[in-house]
N, C-alpha and C positions, 0 to 999 in steps of 0.2 A: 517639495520638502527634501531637504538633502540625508542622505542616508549618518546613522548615527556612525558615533567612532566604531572602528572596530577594534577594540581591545576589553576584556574583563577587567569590570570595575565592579567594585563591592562597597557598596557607602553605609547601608544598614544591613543585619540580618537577615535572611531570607527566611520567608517574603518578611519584608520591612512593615513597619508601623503603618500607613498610609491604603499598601494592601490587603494588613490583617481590618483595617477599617469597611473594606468596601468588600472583602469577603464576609465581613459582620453582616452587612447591609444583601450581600447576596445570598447569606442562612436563611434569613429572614424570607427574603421575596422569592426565592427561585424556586423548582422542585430538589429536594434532596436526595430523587434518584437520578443527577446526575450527578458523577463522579468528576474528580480533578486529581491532576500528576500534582500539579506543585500552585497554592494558594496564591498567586500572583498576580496583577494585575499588571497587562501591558498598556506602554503609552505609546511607542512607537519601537519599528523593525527594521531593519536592512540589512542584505549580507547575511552574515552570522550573528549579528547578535539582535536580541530583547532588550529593551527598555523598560522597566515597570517604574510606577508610579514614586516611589521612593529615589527612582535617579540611578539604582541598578543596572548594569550590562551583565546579561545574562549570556551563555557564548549558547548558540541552540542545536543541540543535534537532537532533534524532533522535525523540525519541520513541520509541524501542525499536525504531524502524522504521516508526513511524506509528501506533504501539499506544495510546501513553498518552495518546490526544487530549486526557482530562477531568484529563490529569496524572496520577503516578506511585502517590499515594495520597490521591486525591479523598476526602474525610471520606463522602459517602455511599454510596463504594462499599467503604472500609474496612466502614463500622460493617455493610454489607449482608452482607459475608464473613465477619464475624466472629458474627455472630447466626445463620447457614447453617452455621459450623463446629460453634457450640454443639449443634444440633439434629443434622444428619448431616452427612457429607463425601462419600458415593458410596450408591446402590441400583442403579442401572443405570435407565435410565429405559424401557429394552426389559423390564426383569425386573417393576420397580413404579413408578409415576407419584406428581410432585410439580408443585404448582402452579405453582416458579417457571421452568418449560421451555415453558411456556402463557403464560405473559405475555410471553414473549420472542419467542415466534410471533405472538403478536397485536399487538405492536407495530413489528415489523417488517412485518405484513402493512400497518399501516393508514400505516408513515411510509414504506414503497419506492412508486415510482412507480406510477398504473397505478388505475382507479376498477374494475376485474374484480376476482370474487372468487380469492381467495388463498391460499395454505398453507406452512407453512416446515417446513423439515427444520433439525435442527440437530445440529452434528458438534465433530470439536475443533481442527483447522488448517484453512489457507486449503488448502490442496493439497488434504485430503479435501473440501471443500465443491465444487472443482475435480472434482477425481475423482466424487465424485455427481451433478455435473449432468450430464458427460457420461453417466452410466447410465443418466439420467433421459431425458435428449435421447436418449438412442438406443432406450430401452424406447419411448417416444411415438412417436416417428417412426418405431421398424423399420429405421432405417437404422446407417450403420457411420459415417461419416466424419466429421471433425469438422478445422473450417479458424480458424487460428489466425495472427497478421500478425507480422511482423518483428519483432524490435526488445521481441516479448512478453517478460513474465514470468509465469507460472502456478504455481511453484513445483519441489519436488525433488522425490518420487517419481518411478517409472518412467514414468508416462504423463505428467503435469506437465511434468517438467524433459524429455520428448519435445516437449509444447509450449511452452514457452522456448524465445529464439532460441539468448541466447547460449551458445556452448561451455564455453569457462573461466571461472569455476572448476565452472559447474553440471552438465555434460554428460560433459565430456573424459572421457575410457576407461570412462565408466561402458554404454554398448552392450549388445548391439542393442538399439535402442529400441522402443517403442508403434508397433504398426502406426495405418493412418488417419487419420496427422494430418498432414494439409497445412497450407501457412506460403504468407501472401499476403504482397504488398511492405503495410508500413505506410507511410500516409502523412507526413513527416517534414518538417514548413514548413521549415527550417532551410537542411535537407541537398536540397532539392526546388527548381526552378526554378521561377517563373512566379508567378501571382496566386493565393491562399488558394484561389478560389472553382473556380480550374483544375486545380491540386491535388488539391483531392477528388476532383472530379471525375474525375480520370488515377487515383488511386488506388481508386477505387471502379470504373473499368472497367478495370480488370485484376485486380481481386479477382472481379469477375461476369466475365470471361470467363474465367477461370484455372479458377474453379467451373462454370460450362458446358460446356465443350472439354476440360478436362484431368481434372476428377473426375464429372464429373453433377450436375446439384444436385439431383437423383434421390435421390442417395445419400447428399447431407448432411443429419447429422443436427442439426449446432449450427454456428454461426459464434460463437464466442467472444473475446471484445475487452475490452482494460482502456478506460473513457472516456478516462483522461490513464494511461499506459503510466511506471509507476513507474522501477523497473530499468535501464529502458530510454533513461532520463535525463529522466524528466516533460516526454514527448512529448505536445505538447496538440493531437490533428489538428486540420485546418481545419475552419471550420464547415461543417456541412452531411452531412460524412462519415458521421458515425453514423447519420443521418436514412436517408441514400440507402443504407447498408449492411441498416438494420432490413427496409426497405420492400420490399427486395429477397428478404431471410431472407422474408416476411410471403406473399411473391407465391411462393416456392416450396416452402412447408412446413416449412419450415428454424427450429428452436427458436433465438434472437437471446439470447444471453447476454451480459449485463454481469458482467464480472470485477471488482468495487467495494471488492475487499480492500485496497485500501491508498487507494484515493481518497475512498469511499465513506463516509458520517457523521459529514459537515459539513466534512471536509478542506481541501475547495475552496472552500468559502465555501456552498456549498448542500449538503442533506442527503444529496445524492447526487449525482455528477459529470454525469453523464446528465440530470439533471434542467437545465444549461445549455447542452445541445442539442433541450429537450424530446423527447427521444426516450425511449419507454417499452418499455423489454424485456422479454419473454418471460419469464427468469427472474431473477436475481441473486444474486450470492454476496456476503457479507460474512464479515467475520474480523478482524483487528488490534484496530483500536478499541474492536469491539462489547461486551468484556467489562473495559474498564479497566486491562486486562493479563493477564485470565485465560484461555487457551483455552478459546475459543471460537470457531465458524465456525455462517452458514446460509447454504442456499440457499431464494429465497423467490421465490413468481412464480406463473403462474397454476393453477390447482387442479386443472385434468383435467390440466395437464402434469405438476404435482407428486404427484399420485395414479394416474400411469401405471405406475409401478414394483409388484407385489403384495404386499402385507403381507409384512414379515418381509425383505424384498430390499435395504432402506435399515437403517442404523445402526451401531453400535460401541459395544464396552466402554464408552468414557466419551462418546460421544456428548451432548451435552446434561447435563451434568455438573450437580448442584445448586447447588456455589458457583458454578463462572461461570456461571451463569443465574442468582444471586441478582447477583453485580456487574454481568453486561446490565442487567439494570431499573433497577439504579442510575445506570448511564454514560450509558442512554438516555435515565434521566429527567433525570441530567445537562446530556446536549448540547441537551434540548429546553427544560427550564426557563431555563440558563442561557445561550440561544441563541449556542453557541458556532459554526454557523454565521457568525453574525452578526461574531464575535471572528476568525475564520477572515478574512474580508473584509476585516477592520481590522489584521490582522495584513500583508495581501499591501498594502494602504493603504502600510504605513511602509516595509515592506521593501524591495519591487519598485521604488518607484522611487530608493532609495538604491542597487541592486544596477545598476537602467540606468544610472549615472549612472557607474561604474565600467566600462563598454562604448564602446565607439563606438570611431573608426579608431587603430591603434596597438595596441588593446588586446588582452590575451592572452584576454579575454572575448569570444567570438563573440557570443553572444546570452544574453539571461536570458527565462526562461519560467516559465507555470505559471500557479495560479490558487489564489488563497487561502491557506494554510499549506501550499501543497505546492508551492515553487518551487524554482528551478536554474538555475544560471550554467553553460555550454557554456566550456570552456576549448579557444581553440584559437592557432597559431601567428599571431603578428598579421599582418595582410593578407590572411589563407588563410582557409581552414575544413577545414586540415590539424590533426584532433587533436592536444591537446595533452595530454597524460595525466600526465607530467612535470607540469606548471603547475598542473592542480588538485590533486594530491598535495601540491607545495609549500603552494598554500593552507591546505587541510586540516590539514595538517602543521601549520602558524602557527597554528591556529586552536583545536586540537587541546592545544596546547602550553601556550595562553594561556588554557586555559579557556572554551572555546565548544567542544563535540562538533556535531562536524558529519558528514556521511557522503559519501563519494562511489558514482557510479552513473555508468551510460551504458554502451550496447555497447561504444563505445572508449575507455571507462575513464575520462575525458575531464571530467565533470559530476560538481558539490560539488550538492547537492539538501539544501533546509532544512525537515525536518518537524518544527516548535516544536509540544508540548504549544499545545491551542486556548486554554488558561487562562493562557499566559506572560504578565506585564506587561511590559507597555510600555516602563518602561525597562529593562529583562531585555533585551526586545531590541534597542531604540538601542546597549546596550552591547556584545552580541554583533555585529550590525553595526559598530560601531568597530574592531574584530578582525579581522572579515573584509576590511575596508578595507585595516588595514593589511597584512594580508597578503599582500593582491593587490598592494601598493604594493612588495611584494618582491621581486615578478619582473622579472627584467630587460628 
């Protein structure tokens, strides 16, 4: 199937007649505790843009949530799935072994940070790659705890959405939670007084004595951290932080995990978020991107830690599934042949400083952040850095309406965050930018 145009087209109102039809029909039949950004129905993807059912081009900086780095249906990861489906669709990779779950360990050993030898486990959401590292941290270490910072996201399961900050919608009445898991202040340049370099600093000794005085670092077994903290409004700490956090996990036995599922393969403009702190952890997880849109998740990192667990203690039903391990090799070969790193960089190029340029005194834009294709406008009351949750809603809303999906994020709801396919062109995005302009130009 050939990829649709790419330009915004607007034929009905969003979402169009056709949509609101099949959202009737999905009131009806679906649970109502899932939520939805924008009532629309896709008929096909590519590139940057959505198609929905009405004959809309939607331009997408969403990305599924960060999934569709290489785009919605990258021709080599189609034809990858479609020659895996011929052949098989499931065996269990616990029950009988296929070669393309092997290629996807060995490439992730040789593209995550880190020149030690290596091994990858591989699952099917971010929360179980989550949930395995901590069995894995705690099988190696012998210990229990596991310390997690503000403002996290880890996912929903019962131990995950324990490690999550926020309550609503992920947490609320769902209790009691995951013993062991302690919550450090994140360090948050924004919302934080003083110089970047003080910052870490303050933030990093009150995570080390929080862990000294209040748990033991005895008894931890991981310290787990997104490098830029998705959810949680693409919180990019100050430099330094992750350095003085690792060194620290390193000086007390403490397994130093990167949560890389939404930043992670090429997002930021490098192949890994971490890699511009040069800081190299222990283990890492990936998920979203790694499969083109197929679940997929690994955790990868070094080989006595990922061999601490005993045969048979790691996996699942569809762990390492055949198609999305035939679409990994594809996305991977993807992001590496078509260094969409590199597109990543030239993405945050056009965007970030049309999005500062929308900031400064008066404005309902506190701050714009991020790094690469993973950026964010801070919406707040102008003169303050009283959230504004209200304002980015409106945005979004304009944005949403006119054909550009966009997402909102942040603990106070507060933050429009733009994850473009790394393959969007260039004028795909000057044009969504002209949208978000205006929209911002709505607030009073």
């Amino acid at each position: 199937m050939s990829q649709p145009v790419q330009q915004r087209i607007l034929k009905t109102a969003i979402p169009g007649p056709e949509s609101a039809k099949l959202h009737q029909r999905r009131t009806k039949a679906f649970s109502e505790s899932f939520g939805v950004t924008l009532p629309v129905f896709i008929e096909s993807a590519g590139g940057g843009i959505l198609v929905d059912v009405d004959g809309n081009h939607l331009i997408d900086l969403a990305s599924g949530i960060a999934v569709t780095s290489v785009g919605a249906s990258h021709p080599k990861v189609t034809e990858a799935v479609r020659k895996q489906v011929e052949r098989f669709t499931h065996t269990g990779f616990l029950v009988t072994q296929y070669e393309s779950a092997v290629q996807v360990a060995e490439r992730l050993n040789a593209l995550t940070p880190g020149d030690f030898e290596k091994q990858t486990g591989l699952f099917s959401t971010g929360a179980e790659a989550i949930e395995n590292v901590v069995k894995i941290s705690r099988t190696y270490t012998g210990r229990d705890a596991i310390v997690v910072l503000s403002h996290a996201y880890h996912g929903r399961t019962l131990l995950t959405m324990t490690m999550t900050a926020k309550n609503a919608p992920y947490k609320e009445g769902f209790g009691p939670f995951a013993p062991e898991v302690y919550r450090a202040p994140s360090p948050y340049p924004y919302r934080w007084s003083g110089h970047p370099d003080d910052i870490a600093q303050q933030a990093f000794d009150q995570l080390a004595d929080q862990i000294t005085t209040q748990i033991g670092a005895h008894n931890v077994a991981a310290i787990i951290m997104e490098p830029i903290q998705g959810e949680g409004g693409v919180i990019v700490p100050p430099a330094g932080y992750l350095a003085k956090v690792a060194e620290f996990a390193r000086e007390n036995g403490i397994v130093f995990v990167a949560d890389e599922i939404q930043a992670g393969l090429g997002r930021t403009g490098d192949m890994f978020a971490v890699n511009h702190e040069g800081v190299v952890p222990d283990l890492i997880t990936t998920a979203k991107a790694l499969a083109g849109g197929l679940p997929l998740s690994a955790v990868t990192g070094r080989a006595d830690i990922m061999s601490a667990v005993p045969a048979g203690g790691l996996g699942g039903t569809y762990s390492g599934n055949p198609v999305a391990c035939a679409a990994a090799v594809a996305a991977l070969d993807a992001l590496v042949e078509e260094d969409l790193p590199g597109r990543a960089r030239r993405i945050e190029a056009i965007a970030k400083p049309r999005l500062q340029a929308l900031a400064g005194e008066g404005s309902h834009i506190g701050e714009v952040r991020g790094r690469g294709a993973m950026l964010a406008m801070e919406f707040v009351e102008p003169g303050t850095k009283i959230p504004d949750a209200a304002a980015a809603k409106q945005v979004a809303n304009h944005a949403n309406s006119n054909g550009v999906l966009t997402l909102t994020a942040g603990t106070y709801g507060n933050v429009i965050r733009l994850l473009p396919p790394l393959v969007i062109g260039e004028d795909l995005l000057t044009d969504a930018l002209d949208v978000i302009e205006a929209g911002v130009g709505t607030l009073a």
